[in-house]
C-alpha positions in Angstrom: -30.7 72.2 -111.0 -30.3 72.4 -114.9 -30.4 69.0 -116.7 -29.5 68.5 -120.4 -31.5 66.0 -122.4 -29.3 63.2 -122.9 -28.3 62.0 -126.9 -30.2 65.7 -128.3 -30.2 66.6 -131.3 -28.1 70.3 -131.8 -28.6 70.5 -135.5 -29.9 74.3 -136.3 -30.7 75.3 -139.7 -32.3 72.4 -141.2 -35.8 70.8 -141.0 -37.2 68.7 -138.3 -39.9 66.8 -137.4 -40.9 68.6 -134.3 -40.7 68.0 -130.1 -37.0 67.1 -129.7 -35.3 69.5 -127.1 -32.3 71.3 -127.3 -31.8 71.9 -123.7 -34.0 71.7 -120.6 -33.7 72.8 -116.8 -35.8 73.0 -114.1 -36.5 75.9 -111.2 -39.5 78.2 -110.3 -42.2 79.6 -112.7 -43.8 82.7 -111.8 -45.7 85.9 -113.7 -46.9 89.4 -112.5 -50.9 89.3 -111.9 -52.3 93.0 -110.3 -49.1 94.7 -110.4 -47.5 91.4 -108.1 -45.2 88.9 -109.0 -46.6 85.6 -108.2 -45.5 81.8 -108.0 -47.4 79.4 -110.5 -45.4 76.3 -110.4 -42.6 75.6 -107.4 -41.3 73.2 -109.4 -41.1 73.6 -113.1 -39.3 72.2 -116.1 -38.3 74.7 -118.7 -37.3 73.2 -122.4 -36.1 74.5 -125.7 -37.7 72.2 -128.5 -38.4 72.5 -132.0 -41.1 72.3 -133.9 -42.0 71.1 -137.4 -41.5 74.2 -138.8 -38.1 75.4 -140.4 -36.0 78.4 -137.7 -39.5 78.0 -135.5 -38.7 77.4 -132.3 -40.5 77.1 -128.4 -40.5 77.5 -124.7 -42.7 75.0 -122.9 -42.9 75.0 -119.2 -44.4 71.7 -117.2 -45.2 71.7 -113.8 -43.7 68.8 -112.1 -45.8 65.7 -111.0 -45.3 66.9 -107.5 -45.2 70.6 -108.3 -46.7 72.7 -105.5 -49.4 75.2 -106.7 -50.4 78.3 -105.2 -54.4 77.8 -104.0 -55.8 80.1 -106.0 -54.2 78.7 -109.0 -55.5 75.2 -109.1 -56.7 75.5 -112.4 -53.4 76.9 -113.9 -52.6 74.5 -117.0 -49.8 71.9 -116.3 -48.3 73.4 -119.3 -47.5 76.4 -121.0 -45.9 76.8 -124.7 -44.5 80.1 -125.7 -43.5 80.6 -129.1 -39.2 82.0 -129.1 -39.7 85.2 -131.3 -38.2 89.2 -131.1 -41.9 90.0 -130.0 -41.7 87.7 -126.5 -39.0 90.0 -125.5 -36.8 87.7 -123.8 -34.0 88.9 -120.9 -31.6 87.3 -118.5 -31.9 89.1 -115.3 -30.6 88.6 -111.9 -32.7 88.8 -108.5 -29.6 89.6 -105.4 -32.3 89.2 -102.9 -33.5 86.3 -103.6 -30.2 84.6 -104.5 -31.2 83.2 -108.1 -31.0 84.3 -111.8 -34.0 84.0 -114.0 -35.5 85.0 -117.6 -38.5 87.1 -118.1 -40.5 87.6 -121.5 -43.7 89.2 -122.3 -46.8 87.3 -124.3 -50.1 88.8 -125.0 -49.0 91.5 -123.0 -48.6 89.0 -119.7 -44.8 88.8 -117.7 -43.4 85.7 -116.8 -40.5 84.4 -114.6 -38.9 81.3 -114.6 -36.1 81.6 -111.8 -33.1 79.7 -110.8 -30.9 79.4 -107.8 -27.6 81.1 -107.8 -24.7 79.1 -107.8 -21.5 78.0 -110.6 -24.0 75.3 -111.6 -26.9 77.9 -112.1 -24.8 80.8 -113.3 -23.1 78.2 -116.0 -26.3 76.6 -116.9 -28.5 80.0 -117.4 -25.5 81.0 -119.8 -26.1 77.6 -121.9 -30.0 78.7 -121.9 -29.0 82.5 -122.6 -27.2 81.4 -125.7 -29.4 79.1 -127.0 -32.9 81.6 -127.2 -30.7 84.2 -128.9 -29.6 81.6 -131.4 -33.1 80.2 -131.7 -34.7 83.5 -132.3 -31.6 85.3 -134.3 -32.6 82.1 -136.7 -36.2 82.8 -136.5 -36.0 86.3 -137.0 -33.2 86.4 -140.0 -34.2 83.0 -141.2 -30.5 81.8 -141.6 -28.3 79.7 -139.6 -26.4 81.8 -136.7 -23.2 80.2 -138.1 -22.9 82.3 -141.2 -22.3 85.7 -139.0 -20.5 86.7 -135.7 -21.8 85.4 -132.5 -22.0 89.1 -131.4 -24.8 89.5 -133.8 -27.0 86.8 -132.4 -26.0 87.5 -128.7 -28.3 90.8 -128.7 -31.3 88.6 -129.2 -31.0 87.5 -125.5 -29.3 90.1 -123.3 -28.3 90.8 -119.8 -30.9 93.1 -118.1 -29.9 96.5 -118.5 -27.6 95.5 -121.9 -30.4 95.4 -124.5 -29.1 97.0 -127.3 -31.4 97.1 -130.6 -31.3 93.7 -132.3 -30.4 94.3 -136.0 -31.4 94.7 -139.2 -32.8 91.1 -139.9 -30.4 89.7 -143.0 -31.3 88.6 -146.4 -31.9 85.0 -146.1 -29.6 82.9 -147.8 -30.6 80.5 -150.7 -28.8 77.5 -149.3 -29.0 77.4 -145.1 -26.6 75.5 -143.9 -26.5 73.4 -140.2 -24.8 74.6 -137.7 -24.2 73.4 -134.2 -25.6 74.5 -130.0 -22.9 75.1 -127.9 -23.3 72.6 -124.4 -22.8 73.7 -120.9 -19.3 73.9 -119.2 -18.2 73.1 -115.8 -17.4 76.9 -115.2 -20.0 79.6 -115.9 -20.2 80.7 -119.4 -20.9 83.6 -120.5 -23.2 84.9 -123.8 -21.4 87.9 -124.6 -19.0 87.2 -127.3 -15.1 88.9 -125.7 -12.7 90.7 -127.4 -9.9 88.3 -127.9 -5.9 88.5 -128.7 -4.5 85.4 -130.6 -1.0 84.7 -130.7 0.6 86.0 -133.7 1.3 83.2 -135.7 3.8 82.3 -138.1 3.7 80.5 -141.6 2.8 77.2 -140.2 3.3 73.4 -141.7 -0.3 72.3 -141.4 1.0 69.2 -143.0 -2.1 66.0 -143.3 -5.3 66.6 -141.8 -6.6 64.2 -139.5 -10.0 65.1 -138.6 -12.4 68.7 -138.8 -15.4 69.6 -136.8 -17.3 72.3 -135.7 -16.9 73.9 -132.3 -17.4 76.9 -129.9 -14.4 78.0 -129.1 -14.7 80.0 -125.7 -11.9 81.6 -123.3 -12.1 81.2 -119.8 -11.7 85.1 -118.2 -10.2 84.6 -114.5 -11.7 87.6 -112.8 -15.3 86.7 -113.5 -14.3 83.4 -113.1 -16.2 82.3 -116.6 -15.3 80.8 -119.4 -16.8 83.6 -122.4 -17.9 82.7 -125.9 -15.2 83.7 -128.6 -16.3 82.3 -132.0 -18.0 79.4 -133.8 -14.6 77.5 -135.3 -13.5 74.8 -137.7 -11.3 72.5 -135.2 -8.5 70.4 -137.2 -5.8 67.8 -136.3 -2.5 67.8 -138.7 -0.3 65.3 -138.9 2.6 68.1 -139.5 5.6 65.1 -139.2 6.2 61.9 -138.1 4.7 61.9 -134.4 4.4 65.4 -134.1 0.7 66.8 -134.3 -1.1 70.4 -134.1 -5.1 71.4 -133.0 -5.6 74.2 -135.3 -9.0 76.5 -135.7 -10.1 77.9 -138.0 -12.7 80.8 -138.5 -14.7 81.7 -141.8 -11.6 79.8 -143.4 -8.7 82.2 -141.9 -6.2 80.2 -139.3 -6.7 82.0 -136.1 -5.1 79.3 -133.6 -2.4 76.7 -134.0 -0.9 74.7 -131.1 1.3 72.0 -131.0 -0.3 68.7 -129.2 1.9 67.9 -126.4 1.7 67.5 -122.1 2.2 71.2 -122.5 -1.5 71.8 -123.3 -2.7 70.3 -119.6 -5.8 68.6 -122.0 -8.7 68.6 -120.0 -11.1 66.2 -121.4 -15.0 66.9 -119.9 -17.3 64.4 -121.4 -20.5 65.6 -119.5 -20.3 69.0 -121.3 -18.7 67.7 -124.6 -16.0 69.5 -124.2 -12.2 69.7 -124.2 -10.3 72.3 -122.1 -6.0 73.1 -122.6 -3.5 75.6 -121.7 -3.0 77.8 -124.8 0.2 79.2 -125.7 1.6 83.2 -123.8 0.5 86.1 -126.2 3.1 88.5 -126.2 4.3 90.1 -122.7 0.6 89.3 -121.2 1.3 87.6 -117.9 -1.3 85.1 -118.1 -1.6 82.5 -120.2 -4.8 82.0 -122.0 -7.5 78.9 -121.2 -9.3 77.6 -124.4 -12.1 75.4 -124.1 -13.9 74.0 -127.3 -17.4 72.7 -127.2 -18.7 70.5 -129.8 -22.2 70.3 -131.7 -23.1 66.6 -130.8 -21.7 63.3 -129.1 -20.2 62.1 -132.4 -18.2 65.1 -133.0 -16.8 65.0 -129.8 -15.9 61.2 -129.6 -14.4 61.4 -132.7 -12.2 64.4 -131.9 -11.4 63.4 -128.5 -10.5 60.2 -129.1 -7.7 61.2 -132.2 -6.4 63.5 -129.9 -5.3 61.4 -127.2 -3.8 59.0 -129.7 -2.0 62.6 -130.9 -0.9 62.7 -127.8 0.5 59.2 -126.8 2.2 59.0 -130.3 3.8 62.1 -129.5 4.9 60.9 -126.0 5.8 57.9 -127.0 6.9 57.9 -130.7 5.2 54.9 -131.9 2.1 54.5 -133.9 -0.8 53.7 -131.4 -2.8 51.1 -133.7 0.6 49.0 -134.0 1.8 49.4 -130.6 -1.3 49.1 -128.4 -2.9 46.2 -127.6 -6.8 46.1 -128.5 -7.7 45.0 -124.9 -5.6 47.7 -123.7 -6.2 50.5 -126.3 -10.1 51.4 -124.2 -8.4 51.4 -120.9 -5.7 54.3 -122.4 -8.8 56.3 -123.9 -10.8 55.8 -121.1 -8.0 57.0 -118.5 -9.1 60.4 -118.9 -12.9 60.3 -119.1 -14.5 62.0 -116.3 -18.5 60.1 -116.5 -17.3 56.5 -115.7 -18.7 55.2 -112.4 -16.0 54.2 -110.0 -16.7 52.3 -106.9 -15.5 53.2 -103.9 -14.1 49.6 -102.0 -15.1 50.3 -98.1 -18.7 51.3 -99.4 -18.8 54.4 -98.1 -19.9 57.1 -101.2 -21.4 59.9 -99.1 -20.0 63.4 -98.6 -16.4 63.1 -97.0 -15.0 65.7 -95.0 -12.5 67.9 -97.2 -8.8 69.5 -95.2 -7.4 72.2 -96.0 -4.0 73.7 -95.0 -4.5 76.1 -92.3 -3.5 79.6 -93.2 -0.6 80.4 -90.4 1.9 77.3 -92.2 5.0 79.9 -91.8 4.9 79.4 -87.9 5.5 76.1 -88.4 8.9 76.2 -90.4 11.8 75.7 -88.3 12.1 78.7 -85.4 14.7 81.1 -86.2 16.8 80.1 -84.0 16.5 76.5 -85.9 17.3 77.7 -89.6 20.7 78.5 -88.8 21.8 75.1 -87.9 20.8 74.2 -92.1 22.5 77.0 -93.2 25.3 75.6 -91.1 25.3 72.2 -92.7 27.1 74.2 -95.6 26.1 75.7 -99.0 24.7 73.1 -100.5 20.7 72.4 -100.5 18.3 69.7 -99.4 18.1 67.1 -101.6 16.3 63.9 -100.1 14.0 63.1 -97.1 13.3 60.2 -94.9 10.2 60.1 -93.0 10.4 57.6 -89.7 7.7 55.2 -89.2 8.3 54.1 -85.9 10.0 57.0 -84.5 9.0 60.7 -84.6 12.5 61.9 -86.9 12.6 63.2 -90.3 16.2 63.1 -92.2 16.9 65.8 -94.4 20.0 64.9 -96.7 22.3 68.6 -97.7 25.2 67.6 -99.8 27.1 64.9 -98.0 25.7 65.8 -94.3 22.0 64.8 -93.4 19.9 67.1 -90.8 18.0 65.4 -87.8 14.4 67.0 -87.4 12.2 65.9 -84.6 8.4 66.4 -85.2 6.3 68.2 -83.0 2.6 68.7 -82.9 3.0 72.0 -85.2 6.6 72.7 -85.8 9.9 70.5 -86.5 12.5 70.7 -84.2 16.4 70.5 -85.3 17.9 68.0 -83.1 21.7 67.5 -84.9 23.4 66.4 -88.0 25.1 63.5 -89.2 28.3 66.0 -90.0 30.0 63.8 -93.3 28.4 61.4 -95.3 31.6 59.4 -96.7 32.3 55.5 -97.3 34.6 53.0 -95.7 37.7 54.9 -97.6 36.7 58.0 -96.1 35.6 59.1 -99.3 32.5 61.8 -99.0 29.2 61.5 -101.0 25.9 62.9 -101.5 23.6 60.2 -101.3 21.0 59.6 -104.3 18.3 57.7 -102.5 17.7 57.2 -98.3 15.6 54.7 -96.9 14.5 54.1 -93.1 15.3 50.2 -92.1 15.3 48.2 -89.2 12.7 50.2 -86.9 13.9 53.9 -87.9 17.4 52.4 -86.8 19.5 52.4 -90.0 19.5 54.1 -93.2 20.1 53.0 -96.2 22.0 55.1 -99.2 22.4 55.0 -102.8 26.1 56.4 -104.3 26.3 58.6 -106.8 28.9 57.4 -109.3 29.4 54.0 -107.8 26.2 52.2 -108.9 26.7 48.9 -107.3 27.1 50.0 -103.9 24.4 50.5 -100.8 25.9 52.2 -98.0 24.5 51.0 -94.8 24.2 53.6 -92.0 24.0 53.3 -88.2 22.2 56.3 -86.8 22.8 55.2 -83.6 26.7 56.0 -84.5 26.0 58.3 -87.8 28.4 56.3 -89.4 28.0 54.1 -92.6 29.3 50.7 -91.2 29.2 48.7 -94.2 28.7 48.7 -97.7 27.3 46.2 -100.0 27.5 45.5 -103.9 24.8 44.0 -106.1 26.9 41.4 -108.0 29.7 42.0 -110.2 27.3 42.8 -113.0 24.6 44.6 -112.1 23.7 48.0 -110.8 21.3 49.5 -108.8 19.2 52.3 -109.2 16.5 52.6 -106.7 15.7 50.7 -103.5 12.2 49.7 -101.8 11.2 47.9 -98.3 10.2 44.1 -98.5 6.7 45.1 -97.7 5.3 48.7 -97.3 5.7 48.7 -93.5 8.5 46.3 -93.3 11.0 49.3 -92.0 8.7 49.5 -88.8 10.1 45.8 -88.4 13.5 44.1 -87.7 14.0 43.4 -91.4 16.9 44.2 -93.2 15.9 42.5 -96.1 15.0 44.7 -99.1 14.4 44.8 -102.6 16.9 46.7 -105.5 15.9 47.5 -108.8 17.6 48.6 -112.0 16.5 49.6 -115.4 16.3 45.7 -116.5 14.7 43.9 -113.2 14.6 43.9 -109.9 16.2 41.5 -107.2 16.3 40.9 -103.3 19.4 42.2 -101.2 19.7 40.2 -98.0 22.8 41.9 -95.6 23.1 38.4 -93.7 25.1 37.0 -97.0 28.3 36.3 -96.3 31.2 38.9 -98.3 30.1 41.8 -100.0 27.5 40.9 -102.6 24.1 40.5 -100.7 22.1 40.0 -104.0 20.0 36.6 -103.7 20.7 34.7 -106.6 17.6 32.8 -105.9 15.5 35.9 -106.1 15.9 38.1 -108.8 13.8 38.8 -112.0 15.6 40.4 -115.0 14.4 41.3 -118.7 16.0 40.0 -121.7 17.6 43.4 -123.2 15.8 43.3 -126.3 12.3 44.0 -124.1 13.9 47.5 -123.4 12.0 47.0 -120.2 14.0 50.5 -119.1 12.5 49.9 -115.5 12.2 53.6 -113.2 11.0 52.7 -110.2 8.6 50.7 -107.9 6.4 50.3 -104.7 5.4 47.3 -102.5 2.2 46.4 -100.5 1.9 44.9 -97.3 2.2 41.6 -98.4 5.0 41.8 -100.5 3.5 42.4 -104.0 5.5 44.6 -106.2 4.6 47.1 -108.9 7.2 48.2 -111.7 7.2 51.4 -113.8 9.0 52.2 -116.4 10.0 55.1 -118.6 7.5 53.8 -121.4 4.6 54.5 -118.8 4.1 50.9 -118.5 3.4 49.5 -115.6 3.9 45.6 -114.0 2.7 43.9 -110.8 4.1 40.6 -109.5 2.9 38.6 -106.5 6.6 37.2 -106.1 9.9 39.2 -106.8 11.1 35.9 -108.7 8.2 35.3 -111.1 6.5 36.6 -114.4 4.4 39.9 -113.7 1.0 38.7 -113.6 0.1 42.3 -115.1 0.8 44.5 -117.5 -0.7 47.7 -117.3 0.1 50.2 -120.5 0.2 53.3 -119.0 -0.8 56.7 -121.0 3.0 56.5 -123.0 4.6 58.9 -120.3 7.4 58.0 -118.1 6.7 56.7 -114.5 8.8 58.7 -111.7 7.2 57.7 -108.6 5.0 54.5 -107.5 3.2 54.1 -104.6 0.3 51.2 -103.5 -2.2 51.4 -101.0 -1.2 48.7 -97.7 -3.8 46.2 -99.0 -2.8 46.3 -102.8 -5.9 47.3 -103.8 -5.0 50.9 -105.6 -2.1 52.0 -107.0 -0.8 55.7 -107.7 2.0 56.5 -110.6 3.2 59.7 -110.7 4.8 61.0 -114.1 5.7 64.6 -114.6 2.2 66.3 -115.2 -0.6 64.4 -113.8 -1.0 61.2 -111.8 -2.9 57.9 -112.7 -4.9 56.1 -109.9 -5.4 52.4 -110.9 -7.5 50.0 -109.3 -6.3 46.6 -109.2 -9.3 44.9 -108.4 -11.2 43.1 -111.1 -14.9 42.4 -110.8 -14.2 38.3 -109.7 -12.4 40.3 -106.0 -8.9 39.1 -107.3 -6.3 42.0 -108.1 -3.7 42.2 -111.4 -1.1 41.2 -108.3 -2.5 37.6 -108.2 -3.9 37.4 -111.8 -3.6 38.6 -115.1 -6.5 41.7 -115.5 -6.6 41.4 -119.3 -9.6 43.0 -120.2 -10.9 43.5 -117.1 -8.9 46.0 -116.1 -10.7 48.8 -114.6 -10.7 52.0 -115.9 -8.1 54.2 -114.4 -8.6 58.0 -113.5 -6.0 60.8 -114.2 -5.6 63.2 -111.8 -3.8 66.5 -112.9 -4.5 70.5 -112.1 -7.4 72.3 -113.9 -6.3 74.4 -116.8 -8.3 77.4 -114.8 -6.3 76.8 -111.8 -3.0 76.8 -113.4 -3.9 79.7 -114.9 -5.1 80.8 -111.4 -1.5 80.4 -109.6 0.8 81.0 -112.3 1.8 78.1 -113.1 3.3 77.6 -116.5 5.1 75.0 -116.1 4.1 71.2 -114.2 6.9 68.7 -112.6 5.2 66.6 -110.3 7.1 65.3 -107.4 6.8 61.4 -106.6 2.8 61.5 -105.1 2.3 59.3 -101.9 -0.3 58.0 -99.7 -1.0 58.8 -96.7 0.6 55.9 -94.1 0.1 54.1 -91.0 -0.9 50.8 -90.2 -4.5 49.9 -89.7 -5.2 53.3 -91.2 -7.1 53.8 -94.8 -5.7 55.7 -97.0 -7.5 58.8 -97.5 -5.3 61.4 -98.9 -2.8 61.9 -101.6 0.0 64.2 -101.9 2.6 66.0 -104.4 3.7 69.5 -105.3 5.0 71.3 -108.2 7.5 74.2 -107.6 6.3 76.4 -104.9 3.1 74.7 -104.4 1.8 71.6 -102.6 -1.3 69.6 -103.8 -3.1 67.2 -102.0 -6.2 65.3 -103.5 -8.8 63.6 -101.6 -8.6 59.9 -102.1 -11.9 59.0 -101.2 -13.5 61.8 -103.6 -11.0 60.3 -106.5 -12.2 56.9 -105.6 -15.8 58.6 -106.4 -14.3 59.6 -109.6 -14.5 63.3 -108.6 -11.0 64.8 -109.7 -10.8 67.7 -108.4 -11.6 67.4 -105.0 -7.8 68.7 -104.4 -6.4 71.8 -102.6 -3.3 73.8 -103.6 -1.0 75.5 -101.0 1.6 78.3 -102.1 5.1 77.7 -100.3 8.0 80.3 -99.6 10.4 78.0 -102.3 10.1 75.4 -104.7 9.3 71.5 -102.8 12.0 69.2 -102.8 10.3 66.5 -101.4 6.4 65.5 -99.6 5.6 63.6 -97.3 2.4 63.0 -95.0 3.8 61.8 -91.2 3.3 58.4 -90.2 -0.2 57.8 -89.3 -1.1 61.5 -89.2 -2.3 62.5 -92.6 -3.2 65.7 -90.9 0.2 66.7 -91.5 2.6 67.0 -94.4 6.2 67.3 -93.8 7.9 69.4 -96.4 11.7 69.8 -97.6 12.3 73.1 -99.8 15.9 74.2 -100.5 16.6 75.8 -97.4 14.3 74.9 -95.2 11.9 72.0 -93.6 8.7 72.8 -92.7 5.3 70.9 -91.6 2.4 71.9 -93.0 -0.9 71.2 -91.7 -4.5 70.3 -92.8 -7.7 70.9 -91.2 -10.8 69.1 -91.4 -13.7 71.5 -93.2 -16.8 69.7 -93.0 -19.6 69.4 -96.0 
């Protein structure tokens, strides 16, 4: 296990008063006595300090307080100092055998070890400790700061066994050193050899104001060695280049060598442990992959600083508003903290321990419909699957295909295609393809939305696969999406059910008399000056409601006829999908390139349902794909589908799932809860995912819609 000192100081080049550490880990410490290497310290810490000399630097090694020695080595010293200088001969090696990677160097003609296991946290860490002798000693030996020439040049002063080329000519020292800063580790491996690296060609560009400059490392993660690789020492800069639009640009030795337009494109991955930010980079000429930059800064200032502009780049862009005027101050921490990734997150049942991961088993193509079952979708016409409904009480999926809708019985690894509900037409005889389906009434109706007629839910005997009735809103209002009374209200005999549109929400009850069902009693609309511009919404087991909203706000109200008691602000992207866990507790908004998980329980045990969270609102966490995995699958491009829970009374909600084009994602709720965001797995498909969702009370299995087909994929448990 390598640790990093916490606040160090990574300041090169200038004086200091001696003993602070630039980086420390710990592992094994062993050197060869009669020919044999032998252990001196089990358990040893290894740390980089300086001393209170100008480019002098040192290696001490401390035995642990519980360090075991070998017998005949009881009086080895505790501690051992070793000065970082060309003459200690200092190498990265790795040992196969024994599974670790180490570094050996040679003083007064004596070999030591100091050895670490092999893993991605050892391999990434022994990288960070690679690259910070060679710059310690490239200073020491040149007496310069290593920012004033190519990282090559000071790589060579730390090499990989068997890649020790001769260090060079040490350069005339410069009158006037100036500091430069340490690169910090990364959550992939790095590596200390400076690659060979194509930029995109760039254009004149508008740099327009600049917003902010620091120094960085700029690396570039390589996918077949699965490491992100050191590229230069940069100059990172934010311009304002017009109103709302922004651009990260870097610069090296003054010359522009990268310039990206700040937008959801980028995939920012913010990593706070390792001071770093991560983003998709912009398709160099025909190469097939798109690059992964990553940019680590020199100390926790720099990177607060940086960070924090950059997400308000990014909201102002989203949104195009100015972020000081239009944020709240008890709300602006909870945007800026939505994507840190070292804030402590509680998990509600209490249980933090390793959880079992699933994965999707391997043979998912059995499970699509038989062949002899894929002709009867290709018979329900030319058009393709649009919308699913998942039964809660009953073991049927409905798959909606233009204006017929497909009847799919679940089995324990397949679907089965039972019929089809041949036209889907109104009263008049009139056919439609329905916008929106929705269970009711224990799995016996179904509910649809029409297309062009946007006051009007067709109700739908399935007993009869007729629609028997249809109902308007009022003579004034429309309706745009529909939602259960309660979350597992359609596993009851309630018809009631809740309609929203873009300015409010209200309850439809089919036992009015006439046509209009809308309860004048119980409805909740925006003045249209608040622009509320409402997109969709979820309810808990006892009624609760949450809004979202194209403006990536978000509301909860404890009563469908009162104020919201909550306002959330959401990261200034639009909300497409909403969905809340039975008890209320969490809540998960989809928008088109990552998904925010929000808990809704302030420290006094009340949730933003019941009372206003103001600034206790708990930090949220936003879940979206690693740069290295998009990268990974090909995927250029991210449209989320509306994310889910998985379901089923009496059952905790463990799992999460979505997809994006040909691929379905699944995160694991409990490991998100434990703010570990990317405890997900990815599953390629044979076509782009029309819709998700996990059977009722089996989140084992995901029931899937692509264009042409309906398939169930399932998970299996692998244990920890």
């Amino acid at each position: 296990m390598f640790l990093l000192k916490k606040g160090m100081n990574l300041i090169f080049g200038g004086n200091n008063d001696g003993g602070d550490e630039l980086v420390r880990c710990t592992g094994m410490f062993s050197d060869r006595y009669l020919g044999q290497k032998r252990c001196l310290y089990m358990d040893a810490s290894a740390s980089i300090r300086y001393t209170n000399r100008q480019y002098e630097f040192e290696l001490v090694v401390a035995a642990e307080e519980d360090s075991e020695l070998m017998e005949s080595e009881t009086d080895q010293p505790k501690v051992m100092v070793f000065p970082l200088t060309a003459s200690e001969s200092f190498m990265r090696y790795s040992n196969d055998a024994e599974e670790s990677i180490g570094f050996t160097w040679t003083h007064d003609g004596r070999a030591f070890y100091f050895e670490v296991q092999s893993s991605a946290t050892g391999n990434r860490m022994a990288a960070l400790f690679q690259n910070t002798i060679a710059r310690c000693i490239f200073e020491n030996t040149n007496r310069v700061p290593h920012d004033n020439v190519p990282a090559e040049e000071w790589a060579v002063y730390c090499p990989v066994e068997g890649q020790r080329p001769a260090p060079p000519t040490p350069q005339k020292a410069m009158p006037t050193p100036q500091k430069a800063p340490l690169a910090t580790p990364h959550k992939a491996p790095l590596a200390s050899t400076p690659s060979p690296v194509k930029y995109p060609d760039l254009s004149p560009v508008n740099l327009g104001l600049e917003m902010v400059s620091v120094r960085a490392d700029l690396y570039m993660f390589d996918q077949p060695s699965g490491e992100f690789r050191i590229v230069s020492e940069v100059q990172a800069k934010l311009h304002e280049t017009a109103d709302f639009e922004f651009s990260l640009n870097l610069f090296k030795e003054a010359e522009l060598v990268l310039s990206q337009k700040v937008s959801n494109n980028m995939h920012l991955h913010m990593d706070k442990v390792n001071k770093s930010v991560i983003w998709m980079g912009i398709r160099v000429g025909d190469d097939p992959m798109i690059p992964v930059w990553s940019l680590v800064f020199s100390n926790s200032e720099s990177e607060s600083t940086f960070k924090e502009l950059l997400q308000r780049c990014l909201w102002e862009t989203n949104r195009r508003e100015d972020f000081s005027e239009s944020v709240k101050a008890e709300d602006r921490a909870w945007i800026q903290g939505a994507t840190r990734d070292d804030v402590e997150m509680e998990d509600d049942d209490g249980r933090v321990e390793d959880v079992d991961m699933m994965d999707f088993e391997e043979d998912a193509n059995d499970r699509r419909l038989s062949r002899d079952s894929v002709s009867p979708l290709k018979a329900l016409g030319a058009d393709e699957n649009q919308e699913m409904a998942v039964g809660m009480v009953n073991d049927r999926a409905y798959v909606v295909r233009g204006s017929q809708i497909g009847v799919f019985k679940q089995g324990e690894n397949d679907l089965e295609y039972l019929t089809k509900i041949p036209v889907v037409q109104t009263a008049d005889g009139t056919k439609f393809c329905p916008t929106q389906v929705m269970l009711s009434e224990q799995d016996s109706k179904l509910l649809l939305l029409h297309p062009s007629d946007n006051k009007k839910v067709c109700y739908m005997d399935l007993n009869r696969g007729q629609v028997v009735e249809e109902w308007t809103t009022d003579s004034i209002n429309t309706i745009q999406t529909i939602a259960p009374l309660a979350k597992y209200a359609p596993r009851t005999g309630e018809s009631n059910f809740v309609g929203m549109n873009s300015n409010g929400m209200f309850r439809m009850d089919p036992r009015l008399p006439g046509r209009a069902k809308m309860v004048e009693s119980q409805k909740n609309f925006y003045a249209p000056k608040t622009k509320a511009l409402l997109s969709c919404m979820a309810t808990n087991q006892n009624g609760h409601i949450a809004l979202g909203s194209e403006t990536g706000q978000i509301r909860l109200f404890n009563k469908l006829d009162k104020r919201a008691k909550t306002a959330l602000p959401g990261l200034g992207d639009p909300i497409i999908g909403l969905d809340v866990t039975a008890d209320g507790s969490w809540l998960l908004a989809t928008t088109d390139t990552y998904l925010l998980v929000v808990h809704t329980v302030m420290p006094s045990g009340k949730t933003g349902f019941g009372d206003r969270m103001g600034d206790d609102k708990p930090v949220p966490r936003k879940l979206m794909l690693h740069p290295r995995d998009l990268q990974k699958f090909g995927i250029s491009e991210v449209s989320f589908t509306p994310a889910h829970f998985n379901l089923g009374e009496g059952i905790d909600e463990t799992s999460i799932v979505t997809s994006t084009g040909p691929f379905i994602i699944t995160w694991n709720f409990r490991k998100v809860k434990q703010n570990k965001l990317h405890e997900y797995t990815i599953k390629h498909v044979a076509d782009q995912v029309v819709a998700d969702q996990f059977a009722y009370g089996q989140q084992e299995k995901v029931i899937v819609a692509l264009p042409n087909d309906v398939t169930v994929e399932k998970r299996t448990t692998r244990r920890r």
